[in-house]
C-alpha positions as CSV (number, residue, x, y, z in Angstrom):
1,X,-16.0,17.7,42.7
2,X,-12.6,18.0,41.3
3,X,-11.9,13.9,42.0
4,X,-14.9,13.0,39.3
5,X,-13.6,15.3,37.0
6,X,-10.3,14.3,37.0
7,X,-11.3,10.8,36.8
8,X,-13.5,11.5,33.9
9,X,-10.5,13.3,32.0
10,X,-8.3,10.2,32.7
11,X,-10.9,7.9,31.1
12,X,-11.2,10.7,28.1
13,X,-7.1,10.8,27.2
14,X,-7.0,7.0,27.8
15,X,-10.1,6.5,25.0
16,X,-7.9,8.9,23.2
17,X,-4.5,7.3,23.3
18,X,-6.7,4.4,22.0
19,X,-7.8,6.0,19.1
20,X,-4.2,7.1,18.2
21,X,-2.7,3.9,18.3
22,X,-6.0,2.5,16.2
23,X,-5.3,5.2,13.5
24,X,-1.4,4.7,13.8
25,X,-2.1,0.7,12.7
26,X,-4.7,1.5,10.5
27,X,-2.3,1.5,7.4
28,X,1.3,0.0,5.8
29,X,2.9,0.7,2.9
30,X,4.4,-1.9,0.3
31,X,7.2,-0.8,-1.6
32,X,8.7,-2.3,-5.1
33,X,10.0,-2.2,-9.0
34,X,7.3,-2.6,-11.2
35,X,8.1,-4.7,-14.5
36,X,6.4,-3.7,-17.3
37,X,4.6,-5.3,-20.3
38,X,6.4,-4.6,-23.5
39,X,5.7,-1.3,-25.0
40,X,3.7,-2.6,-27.7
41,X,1.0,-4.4,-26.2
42,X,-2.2,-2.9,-26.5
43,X,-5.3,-3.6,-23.8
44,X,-6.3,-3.9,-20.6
45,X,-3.8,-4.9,-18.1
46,X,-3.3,-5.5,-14.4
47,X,-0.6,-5.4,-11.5
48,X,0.4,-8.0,-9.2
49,X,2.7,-8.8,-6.2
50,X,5.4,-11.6,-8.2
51,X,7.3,-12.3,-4.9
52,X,8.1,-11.1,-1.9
53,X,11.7,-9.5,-1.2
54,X,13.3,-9.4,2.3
55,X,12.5,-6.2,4.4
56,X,14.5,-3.5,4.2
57,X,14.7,-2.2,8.1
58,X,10.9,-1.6,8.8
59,X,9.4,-1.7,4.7
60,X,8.0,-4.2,3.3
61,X,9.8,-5.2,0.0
62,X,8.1,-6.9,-3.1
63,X,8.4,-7.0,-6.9
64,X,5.4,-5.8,-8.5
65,X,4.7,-7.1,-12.1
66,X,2.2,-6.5,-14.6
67,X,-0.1,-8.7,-16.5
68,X,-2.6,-8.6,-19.8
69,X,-6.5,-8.9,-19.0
70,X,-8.6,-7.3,-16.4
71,X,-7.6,-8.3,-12.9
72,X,-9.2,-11.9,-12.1
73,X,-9.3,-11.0,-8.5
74,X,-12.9,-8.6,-7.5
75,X,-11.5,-6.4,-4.9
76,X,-12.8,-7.7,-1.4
77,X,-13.9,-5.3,1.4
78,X,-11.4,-5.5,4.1
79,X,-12.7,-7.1,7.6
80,X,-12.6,-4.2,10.2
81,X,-9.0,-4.0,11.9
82,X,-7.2,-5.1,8.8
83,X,-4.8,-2.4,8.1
84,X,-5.2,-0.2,4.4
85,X,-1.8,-1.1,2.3
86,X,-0.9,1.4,0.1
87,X,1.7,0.2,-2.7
88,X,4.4,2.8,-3.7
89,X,5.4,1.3,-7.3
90,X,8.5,2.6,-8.8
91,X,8.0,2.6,-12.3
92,X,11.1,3.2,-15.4
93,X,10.4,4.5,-18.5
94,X,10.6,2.3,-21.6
95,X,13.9,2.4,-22.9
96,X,14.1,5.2,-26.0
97,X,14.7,3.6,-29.7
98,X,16.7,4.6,-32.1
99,X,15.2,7.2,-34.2
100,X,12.2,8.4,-31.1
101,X,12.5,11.9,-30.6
102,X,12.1,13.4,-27.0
């Protein structure tokens, strides 16, 4: 009695390392500057990957850049096992003019 049960939690912990590796690969982050539209345009706009930068260790580089109009690109539903990328856009203020209070 103890042998099947010890077999069956063996076959358990191995479908559960399996899920933890699934989960582990199931996302990647993109990191990158974001260059801006000038300040005074008005409307819809949209960001986009402009190139690809070399890695930095294990991250995934890129400069990310903004454009006018509504994205051209409908957003796509991901076939299963592609990993979820989240971008982490680092974004600068607009430069303060002469005369702008804080």
């Amino acid at each position: 009695m103890k042998t099947r049960n010890r077999g069956g939690l063996l076959t358990r912990l191995e479908r559960l390392g399996c899920r933890v590796i699934a989960v582990h690969q199931g996302f990647r982050f993109r990191y990158g500057h974001l260059k801006r539209l000038p300040r005074e345009y008005q409307g819809e706009r949209h960001v986009v990957v402009a190139r690809h930068l070399p890695n930095q260790g294990d991250q995934e580089w890129v400069d990310f850049e903004e454009r006018p109009g509504p994205d051209p690109n409908l957003p796509e539903r991901p076939e299963p096992g592609t990993p979820t990328c989240f971008n982490v856009v680092f974004v600068e203020p607009y430069p303060v003019e002469e005369g702008e209070g804080r």
